[in-house]
N, C-alpha and C positions, 0 to 999 in steps of 0.2 A: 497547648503542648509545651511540655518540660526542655527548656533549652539543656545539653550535655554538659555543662559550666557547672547548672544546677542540681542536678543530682550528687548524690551522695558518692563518694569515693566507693570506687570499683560498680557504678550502675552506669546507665547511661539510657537515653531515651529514643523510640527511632521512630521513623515515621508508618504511621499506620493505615494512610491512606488505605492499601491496596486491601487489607481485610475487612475496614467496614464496607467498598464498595462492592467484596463479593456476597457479606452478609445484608445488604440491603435487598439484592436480589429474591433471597430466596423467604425471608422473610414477610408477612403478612401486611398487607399495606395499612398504613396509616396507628403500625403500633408502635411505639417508642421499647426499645429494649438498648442496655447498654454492655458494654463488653467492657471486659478484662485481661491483656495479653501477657504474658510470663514469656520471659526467655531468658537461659543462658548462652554463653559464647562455649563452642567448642573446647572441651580440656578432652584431653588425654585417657583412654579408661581400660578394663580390663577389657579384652578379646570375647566374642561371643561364644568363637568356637577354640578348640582345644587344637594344636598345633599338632599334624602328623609327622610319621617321620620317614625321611625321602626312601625315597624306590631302592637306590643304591645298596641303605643299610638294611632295607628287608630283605631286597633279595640277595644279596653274597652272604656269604658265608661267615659270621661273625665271630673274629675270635673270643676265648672266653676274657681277656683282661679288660675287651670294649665292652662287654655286657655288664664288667661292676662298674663301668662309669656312672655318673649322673643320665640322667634323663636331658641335661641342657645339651651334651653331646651327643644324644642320638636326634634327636629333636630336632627342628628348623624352629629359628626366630619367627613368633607368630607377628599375623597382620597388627602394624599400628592403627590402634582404632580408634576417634572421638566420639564425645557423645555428647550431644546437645538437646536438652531440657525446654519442653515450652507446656505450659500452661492456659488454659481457654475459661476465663469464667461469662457467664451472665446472669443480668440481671433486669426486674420487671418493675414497676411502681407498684407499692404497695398498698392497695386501695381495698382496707379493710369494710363492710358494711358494717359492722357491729361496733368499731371505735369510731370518736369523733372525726370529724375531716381534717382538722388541724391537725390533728398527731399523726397520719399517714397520709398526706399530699403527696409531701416530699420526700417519703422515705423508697430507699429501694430493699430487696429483698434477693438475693441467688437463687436461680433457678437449675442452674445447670454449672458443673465444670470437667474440664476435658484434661488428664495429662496425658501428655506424649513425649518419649525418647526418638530421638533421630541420632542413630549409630552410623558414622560415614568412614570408610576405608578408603583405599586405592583400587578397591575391586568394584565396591558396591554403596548404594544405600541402604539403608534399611529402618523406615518410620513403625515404630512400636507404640501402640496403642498403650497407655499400664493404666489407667485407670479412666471411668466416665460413671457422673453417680447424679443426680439430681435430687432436688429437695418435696418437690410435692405440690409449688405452690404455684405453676402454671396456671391452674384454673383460676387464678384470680384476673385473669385477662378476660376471660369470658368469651372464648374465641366463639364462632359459628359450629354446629354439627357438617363435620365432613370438612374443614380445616387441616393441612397435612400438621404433622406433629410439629412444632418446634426444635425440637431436642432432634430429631431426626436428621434433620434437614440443616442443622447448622452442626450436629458431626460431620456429616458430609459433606459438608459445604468445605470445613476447616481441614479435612484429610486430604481435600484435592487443592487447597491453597498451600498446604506444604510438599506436597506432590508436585505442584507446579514450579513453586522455587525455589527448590531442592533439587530439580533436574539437571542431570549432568550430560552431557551430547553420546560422551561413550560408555557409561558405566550404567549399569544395572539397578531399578529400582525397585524393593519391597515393601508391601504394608504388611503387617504385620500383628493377631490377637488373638488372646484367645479367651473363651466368652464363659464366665463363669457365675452365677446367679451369686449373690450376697444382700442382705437387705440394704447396707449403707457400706460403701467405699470412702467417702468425701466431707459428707456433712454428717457428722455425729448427733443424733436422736431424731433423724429425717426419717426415720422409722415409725415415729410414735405419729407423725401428720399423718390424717386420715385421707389428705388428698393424693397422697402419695402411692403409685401399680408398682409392686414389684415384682419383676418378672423371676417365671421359675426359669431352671436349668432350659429346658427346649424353646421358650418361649423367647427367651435371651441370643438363643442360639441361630433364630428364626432373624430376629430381629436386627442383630447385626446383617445375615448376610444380607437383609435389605437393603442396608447401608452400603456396603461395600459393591451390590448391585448396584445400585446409581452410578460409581464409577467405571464401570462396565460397560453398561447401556444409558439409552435414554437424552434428551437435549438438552440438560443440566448443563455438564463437564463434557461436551463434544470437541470442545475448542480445544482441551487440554490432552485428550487421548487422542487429536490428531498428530500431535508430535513424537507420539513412541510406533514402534513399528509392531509391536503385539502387545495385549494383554489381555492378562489371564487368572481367573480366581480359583483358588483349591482350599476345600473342606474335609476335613479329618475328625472323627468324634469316636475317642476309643471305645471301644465292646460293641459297635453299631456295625452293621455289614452296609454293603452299599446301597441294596435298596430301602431299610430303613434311614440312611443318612439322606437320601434323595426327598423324603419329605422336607429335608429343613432347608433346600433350594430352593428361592422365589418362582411363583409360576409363572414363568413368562415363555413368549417362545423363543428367545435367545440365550435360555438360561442354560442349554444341552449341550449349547456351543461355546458359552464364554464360563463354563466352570466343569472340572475336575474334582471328582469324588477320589481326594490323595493326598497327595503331601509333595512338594517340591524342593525336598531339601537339599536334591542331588542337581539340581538343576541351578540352586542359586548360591551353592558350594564353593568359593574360590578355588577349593585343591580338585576337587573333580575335574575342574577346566583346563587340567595343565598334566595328562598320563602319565607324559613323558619325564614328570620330576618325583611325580605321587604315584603312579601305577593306573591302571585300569580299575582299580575297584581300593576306595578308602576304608577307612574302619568307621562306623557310627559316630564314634565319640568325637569325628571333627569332622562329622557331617549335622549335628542339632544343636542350632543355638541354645544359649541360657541367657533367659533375661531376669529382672527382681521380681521376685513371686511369683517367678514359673512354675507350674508343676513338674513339668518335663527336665527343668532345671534341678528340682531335688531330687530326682529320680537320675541325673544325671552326676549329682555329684553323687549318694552315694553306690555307684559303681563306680565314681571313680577311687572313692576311699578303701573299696573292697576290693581294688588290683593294686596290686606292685607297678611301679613306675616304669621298669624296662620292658613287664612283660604288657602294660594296657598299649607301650607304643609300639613294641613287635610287633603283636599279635592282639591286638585290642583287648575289651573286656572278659570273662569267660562265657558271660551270655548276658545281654544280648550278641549274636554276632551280625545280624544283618538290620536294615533299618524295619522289615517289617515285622521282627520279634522284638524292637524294640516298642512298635506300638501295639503289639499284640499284650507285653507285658503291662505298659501304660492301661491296658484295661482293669487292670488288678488293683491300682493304685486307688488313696483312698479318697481322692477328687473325681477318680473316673467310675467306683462304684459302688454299690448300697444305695441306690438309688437315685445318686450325682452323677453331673453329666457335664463333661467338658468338650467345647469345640474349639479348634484350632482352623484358624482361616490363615490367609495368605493372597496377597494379590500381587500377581510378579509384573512391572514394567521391563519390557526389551527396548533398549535402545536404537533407533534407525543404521547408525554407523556404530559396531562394536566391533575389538578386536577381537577374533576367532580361539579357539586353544591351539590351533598349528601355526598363525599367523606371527609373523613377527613385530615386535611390541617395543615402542619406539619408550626410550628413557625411563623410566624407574615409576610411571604411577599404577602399571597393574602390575611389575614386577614382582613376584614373591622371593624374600629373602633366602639362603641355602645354607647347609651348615658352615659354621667358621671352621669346621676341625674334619677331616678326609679321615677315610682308611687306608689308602693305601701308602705304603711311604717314599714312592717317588713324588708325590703331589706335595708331600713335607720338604722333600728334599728340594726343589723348585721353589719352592717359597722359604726357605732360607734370604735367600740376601734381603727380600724383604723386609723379613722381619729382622735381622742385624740391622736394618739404616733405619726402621722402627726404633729401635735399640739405641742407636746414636743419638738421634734425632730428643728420646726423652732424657739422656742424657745432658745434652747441651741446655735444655731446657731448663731442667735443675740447677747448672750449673750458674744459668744467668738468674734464676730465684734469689740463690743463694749470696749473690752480689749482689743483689738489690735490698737483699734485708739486713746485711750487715752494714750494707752504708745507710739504711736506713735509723739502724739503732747507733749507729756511731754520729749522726745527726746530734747536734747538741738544741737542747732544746730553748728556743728564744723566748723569751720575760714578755708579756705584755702591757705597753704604757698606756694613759691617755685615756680620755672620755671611750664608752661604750655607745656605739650605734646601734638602736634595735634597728633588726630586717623585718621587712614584712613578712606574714607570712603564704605560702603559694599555695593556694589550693588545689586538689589533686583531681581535673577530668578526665582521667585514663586509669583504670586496675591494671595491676600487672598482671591479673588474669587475661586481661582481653588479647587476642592476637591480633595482630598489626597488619594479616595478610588476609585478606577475603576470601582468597579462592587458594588452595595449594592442590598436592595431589591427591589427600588425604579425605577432603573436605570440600565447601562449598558455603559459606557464608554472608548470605548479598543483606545488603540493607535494608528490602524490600520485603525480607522472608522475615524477621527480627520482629519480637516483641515491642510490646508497647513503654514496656521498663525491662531493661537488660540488665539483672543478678548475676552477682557469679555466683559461684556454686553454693557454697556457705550461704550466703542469703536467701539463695529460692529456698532450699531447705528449711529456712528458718521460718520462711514464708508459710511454705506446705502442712508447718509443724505448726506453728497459729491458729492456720483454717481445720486441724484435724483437735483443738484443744476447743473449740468453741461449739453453741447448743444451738442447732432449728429445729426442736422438737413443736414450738408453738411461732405464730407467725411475729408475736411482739419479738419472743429471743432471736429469730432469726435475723430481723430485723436491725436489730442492737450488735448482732453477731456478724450480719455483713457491713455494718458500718465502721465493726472496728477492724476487722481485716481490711478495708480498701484502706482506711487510715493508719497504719500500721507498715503497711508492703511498701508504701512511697514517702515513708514519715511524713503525711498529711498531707500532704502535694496533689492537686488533681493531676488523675490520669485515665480517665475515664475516656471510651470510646463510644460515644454517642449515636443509636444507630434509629433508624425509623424506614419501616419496611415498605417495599413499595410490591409485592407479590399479587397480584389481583385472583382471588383463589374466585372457585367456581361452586356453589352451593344449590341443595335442588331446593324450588321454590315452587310455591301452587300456583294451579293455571289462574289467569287475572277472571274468571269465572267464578271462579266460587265463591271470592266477599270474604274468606274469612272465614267459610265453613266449614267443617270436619268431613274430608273424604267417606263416604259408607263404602266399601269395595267387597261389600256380601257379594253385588252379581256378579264382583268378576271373576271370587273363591272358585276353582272350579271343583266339586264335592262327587264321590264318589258313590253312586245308589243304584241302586237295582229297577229295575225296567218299569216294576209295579208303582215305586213312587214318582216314577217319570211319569207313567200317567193317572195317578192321582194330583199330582200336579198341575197338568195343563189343562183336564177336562173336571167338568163339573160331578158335583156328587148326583149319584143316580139313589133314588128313593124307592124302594120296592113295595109293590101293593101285594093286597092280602095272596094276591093269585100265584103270587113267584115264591111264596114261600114255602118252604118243603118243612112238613111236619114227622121228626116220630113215630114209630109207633110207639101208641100209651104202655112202657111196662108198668108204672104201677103211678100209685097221686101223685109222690112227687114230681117223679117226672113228669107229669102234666102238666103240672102246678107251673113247674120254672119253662115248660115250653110254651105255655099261654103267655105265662109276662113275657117272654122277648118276642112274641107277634106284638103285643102290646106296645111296648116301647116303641118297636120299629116304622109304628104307623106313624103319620103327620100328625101334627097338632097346631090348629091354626093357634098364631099369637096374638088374635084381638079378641076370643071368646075362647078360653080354656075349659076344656071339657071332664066331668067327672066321669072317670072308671068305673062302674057300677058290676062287681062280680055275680056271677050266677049260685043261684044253687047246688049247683054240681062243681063247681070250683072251689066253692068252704069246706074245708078239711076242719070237722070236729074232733075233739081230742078224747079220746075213749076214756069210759068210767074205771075207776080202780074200784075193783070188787070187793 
């Protein structure tokens, strides 16, 4: 592992422990697979949601000189929000049969990579899934039949490692995705491998809530869903009603109770939680997130382009108005239909100890900001002296600038004598991206949740934009293609996380009876017949003698002809002296003379 010394200005490296020991867990024993951690540190970013505007100015009476204001004065200062970037790749040894050995020993090959956004305010978290794509080349492990998936199991695995520390004691956690089929997200011509399922629209949609079931139910993540005091999963797939949405929930019997055919947007809403500043009921547009390459996002902004600015904060858009015409519309869109099909999940953590919406709220980290500028003009008039000793205060300030720069330039400037000392020079282990403080009110940034190489922002990007410029259409380029992305991300520095599965999976096997031989499970078919072949089956064939046989009456030769041969036939015939037929005279049918 990379001492912080050594890394490159503005990276640094942190320890990884805690992810390979949860990924050894769930993985396959005794298979070598190796990881890849991406992270940035917390910067600063736009807002998810659109800022409403307080109670006060909807409901009084507004006069008209405050309606040609800007939007900044009707509006409240929206939530400061960070956002913090992590990255999941893996990878398998590339153990080709058709190349020599030498040339794929030692090669590795991606099999899977995960991005994730993690959004943190003073209200909430909120982990955003934005992309997970795979290459195809799994099957080169040659797992057993009835092996749980790979790719499965260590999404899961890595949503509840950020889940777990990213947990904040009072604040509120989301995951957050939404499931949209594409042939390739991540590896460019991972389409063209023949190894490679890609799932359609429902199949996708099926699939995640899988995923997101594990942390629900199940002794996976028990440890870790002991420390919140509820959760809860909700499913959304516009133009679907609830009982065809109810197919795409796992069958289990806990699935009735820990998910929601819905959407929770009002529940994990900062301004809902607070009537008394926002009202009883908000306007949509800053109740639905927008994250990058939402649909719900473009569908968000342009209504916001198609309202005026005073009238979208009065009185919101002109439609949708409520949240459930917004996803009623959402069905029209062109991800939601012609035959496409988008799901929206959500899994909400409640915190054990949280502050309430009527509770009172100690120092400023759920606090929400309120306008700088009132309407009324005794509340100007009281903040007067204020703002005069505001006034003073930048006054004096200027006033000392302005001496500091004139004795600055009155400075004569001094000649330099004498030999030149070179300095060394200092190398730099700290970006001035990184912030200095782990934890504030905003945020949560432990040592233990941090990637394997810590980018700032500029560099994962640049990272991202590597891996989306490179070919695994065939297993050589892939190959070629993950070795120069690992050697690229860390200018050739290992940084590889070495992992070896210890999972003891359970596979069905033949009884120690058989040797080796091919089950026949004819008698255990059970087949569907009718009475008469039941007992032609069990009882022997009956042979009839000449006496049980019912003849005819003779209407004319033929008929005689063909009711003699089947007495005929029907008789026994022994098979150690075979007997000849010898017809009578009265059974040769002559064929009459033509005249």
């Amino acid at each position: 592992m990379l001492n912080p010394s050594e890394a490159r200005a503005g990276d640094c490296v942190a320890n990884p422990q805690p992810l390979v020991a949860e990924l050894t867990k769930i993985l396959p024993k005794d298979h070598k697979f190796t990881a890849y951690h991406l992270s940035t540190p917390p910067f600063i970013t736009e807002p998810l949601c659109y800022p409403p505007a307080p109670k006060s100015v909807i409901d009084s009476k507004i006069p008209n000189d405050l309606k040609s204001k800007s939007k900044d004065k009707l509006s409240i200062k929206p939530l400061k929000t960070y956002c913090e970037k992590h990255f999941l790749a893996i990878s398998i040894g590339a153990r080709n049969d058709d190349a020599p050995s030498d040339k794929t020993s030692d090669k590795r090959v991606l099999i899977l990579g995960l991005e994730v956004y993690i959004y943190s305010t003073s209200f909430s978290t909120t982990i955003f899934v934005s992309k997970a794509d795979s290459t195809g080349y799994l099957n080169l492990l040659n797992l057993p039949k009835g092996t749980p998936s790979p790719i499965r199991e260590v999404t899961s695995c890595f949503l509840a490692f950020l889940v777990a520390k990213r947990r904040r004691p009072t604040k509120q956690l989301v995951v957050n995705l939404f499931a949209r089929s594409q042939s390739q997200y991540l590896f460019p011509g991972s389409i063209d491998n023949s190894g490679k399922h890609v799932l359609d629209d429902r199949g996708l949609v099926k699939w995640w809530c899988r995923v997101f079931n594990s942390l629900l139910e199940g002794d996976d993540y028990l440890d870790a869903r002991e420390l919140w005091s509820d959760i809860h999963g909700y499913l959304t797939i516009p133009g679907l009603d609830n009982y065809e949405s109810r197919a795409f929930l796992p069958r289990t019997s806990a699935a009735s109770t820990n998910w929601t055919l819905g959407h929770p947007l009002e529940k994990i809403s900062p301004y809902t939680s607070d009537p008394g500043t926002f009202g009883s009921s908000v306007y949509p547009r800053s109740l639905i997130p927008t994250y990058p390459d939402d649909p719900k996002a473009r569908f968000v902004q342009e209504l916001e382009e198609s309202t005026s600015n005073n009238a979208k904060l009065l009185h919101g858009w002109r439609a949708p108005k409520t949240l459930d015409q917004f996803w009623e519309m959402m069905a029209f869109r062109q991800e939601c239909s012609s035959g496409r099909m988008t799901g929206f999940m959500w899994i909400v953590f409640e915190p054990r100890t949280s502050h309430g919406p009527n509770s009172p709220k100690t120092g400023s980290t759920t606090e929400i900001p309120t306008p700088d500028t009132s309407i009324n003009g005794s509340t100007k008039k009281a903040a007067s002296p204020t703002t005069s000793r505001h006034y003073q205060e930048d006054a004096s300030k200027q006033i000392k600038r302005r001496k500091a720069k004139s004795s600055w330039k009155s400075r004569a400037k001094k000649r330099l004598t004498g030999s030149i000392i070179p300095r060394q020079p200092r190398i730099k282990t700290e970006g001035k991206d990184f912030p200095k403080l782990i934890e504030t009110p905003h945020y949560l940034w432990p040592e233990e949740g941090r990637g394997q190489v810590v980018l700032s922002d500029s560099a994962y990007k640049r990272a991202i934009e590597v891996l989306l410029h490179l070919e695994f259409g065939t297993l050589e380029h892939a190959i070629e293609s993950t070795a120069r992305w690992t050697e690229e991300v860390n200018m050739g520095k290992a940084w590889t996380l070495d992992i070896v599965g210890e999972r003891i999976t359970t596979t069905p096997t033949a009884s120690p009876n058989s040797n080796g031989a091919i089950n026949n499970l004819s008698g255990v078919i059970k087949r569907k017949r009718g009475s008469d072949d039941t007992t032609a089956s069990t009882s022997p064939v009956n042979t009839l003698g000449d006496g049980f046989v019912r003849k005819k009456a003779k209407t004319d030769a033929n008929t005689a002809n063909l009711a003699t041969a089947d007495v005929i036939q029907s008789q026994p015939v022994a098979e150690s002296q075979p007997q000849v037929n010898v017809l009578g005279a009265g059974l040769v049918r002559k064929k009459s003379q033509a005249s």
